[in-house]
C-alpha positions, 0 to 999 in steps of 0.5 A, a space after each residue: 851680893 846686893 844689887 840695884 840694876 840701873 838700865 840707863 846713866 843717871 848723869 844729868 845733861 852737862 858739858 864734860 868740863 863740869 863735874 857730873 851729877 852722879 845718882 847716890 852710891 853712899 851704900 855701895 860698893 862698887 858700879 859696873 859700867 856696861 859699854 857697847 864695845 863700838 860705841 864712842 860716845 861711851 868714852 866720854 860717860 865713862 870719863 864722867 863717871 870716873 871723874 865725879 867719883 874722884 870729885 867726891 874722893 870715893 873713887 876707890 880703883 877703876 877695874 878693866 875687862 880691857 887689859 888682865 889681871 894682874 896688871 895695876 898702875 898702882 906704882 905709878 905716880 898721879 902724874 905718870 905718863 900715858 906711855 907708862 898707865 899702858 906698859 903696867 897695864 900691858 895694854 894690847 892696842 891691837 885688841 883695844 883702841 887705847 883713845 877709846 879708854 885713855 880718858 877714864 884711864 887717865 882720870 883715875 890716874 891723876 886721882 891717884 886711884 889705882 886702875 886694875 887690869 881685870 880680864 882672865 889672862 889669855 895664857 889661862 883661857 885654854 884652861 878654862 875651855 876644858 874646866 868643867 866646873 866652871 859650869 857649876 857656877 851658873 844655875 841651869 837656865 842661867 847657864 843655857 842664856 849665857 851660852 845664847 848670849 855666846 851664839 848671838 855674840 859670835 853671829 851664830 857662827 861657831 860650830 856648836 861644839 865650841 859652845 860650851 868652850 867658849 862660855 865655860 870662858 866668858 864664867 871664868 872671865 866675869 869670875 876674874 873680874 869679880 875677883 879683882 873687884 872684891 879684892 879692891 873694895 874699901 869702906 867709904 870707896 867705890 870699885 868702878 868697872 869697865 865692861 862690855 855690858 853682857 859682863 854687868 847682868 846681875 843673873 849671868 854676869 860678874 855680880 853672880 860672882 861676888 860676895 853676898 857682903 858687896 853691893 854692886 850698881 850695874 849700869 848698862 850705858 845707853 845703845 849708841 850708833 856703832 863704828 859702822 863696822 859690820 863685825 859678823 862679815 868680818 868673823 865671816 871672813 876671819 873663819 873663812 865664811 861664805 859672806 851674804 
């Protein structure tokens, strides 16, 4: 896996109706997108991320974490409903707001570009809590940063003993996505993912997961103002916490 990390969205400023500019990706394979999962105005960097790819005609399918492996719209037709883009990915509305993700979504479709579901299903995550191998895959310090990364995501909430469930987890996820990225690749295309941007980090993330012959773009899009949700009262009370 080559890898140029990119921290911030090389579009020049621009009205969403006119095509992007977007950096040179002759040379790569694929671009991982890394959103900040509350903030809207990702929506609209998304879209154009999608949407000059497809004006090239180099967009070669876009990848979510946002729906499971396993589902594509590649049987649809460009002009398929939006009713039927989310039956074939089976997207959960309750887990993610679909108008967060439609544009993007909506702009690989009528390109005729496949859209991927690319998240470990949830029927194989027990599964991966009790795989053990899956620590393996991650070099020691590699390893105890993703397992902080799982602390700090999670409020520092969780009992220690769901530490290491719970990264054995997010492994198997980015190694799902990566999986389904690389079965994508195409010469002359590039595989775009939508992700949260801990799924981009090329030392803890998806690219340690794809072939040494991928070259991978991660993109951590720029920190937003949020939802002004405060999720960690709202995992407090989920588990049944003292809020402060």
């Amino acid at each position: 896996m080559r890898c140029h990390f990119v921290v911030a969205v090389l579009l020049l400023a621009g009205c969403a109706a006119s095509a992007p500019q977007l950096p040179d990706l002759a040379s790569v394979d694929v671009v991982l997108l890394g959103e900040q999962h509350d903030a809207d105005a990702h929506r609209d960097l998304q879209q154009q991320w999608v949407a000059g790819l497809a004006a090239r005609g180099t967009l070669g399918a876009l990848a979510l974490e946002m729906a499971e492996r396993g589902t594509s719209t590649a049987g649809l037709a460009a002009t398929a409903s939006e009713a039927q883009v989310r039956d074939a990915l089976q997207w959960n509305t309750q887990a993610w707001p679909w108008d967060r993700y439609r544009p993007a979504i909506m702009e690989a479709v009528r390109a005729g570009a496949p859209v991927l579901g690319a998240n470990l299903p949830r029927a194989q995550q027990l599964q991966a809590m009790r795989d053990a191998s899956l620590d393996q895959l991650l070099p020691g310090p590699a390893l105890k940063a993703q397992q902080q990364a799982i602390r700090i995501g999670h409020c520092e909430l969780l009992p220690e003993n769901q530490i290491t469930p719970m990264t054995r987890i997010q492994i198997a996820r980015d190694q799902a996505m990566a999986q389904t990225i690389a079965s994508a690749v195409a010469p002359g295309k590039v595989v775009v993912l939508l992700a949260g941007a801990g799924h981009v980090q090329a030392d803890l993330g998806v690219p340690r997961h794809l072939p040494p012959s991928v070259t991978v773009r991660p993109v951590v899009l720029p920190q937003q103002a949020g939802d002004g949700v405060d999720h960690c009262e709202a995992l407090r009370k989920q588990m049944g916490r003292p809020v402060s």
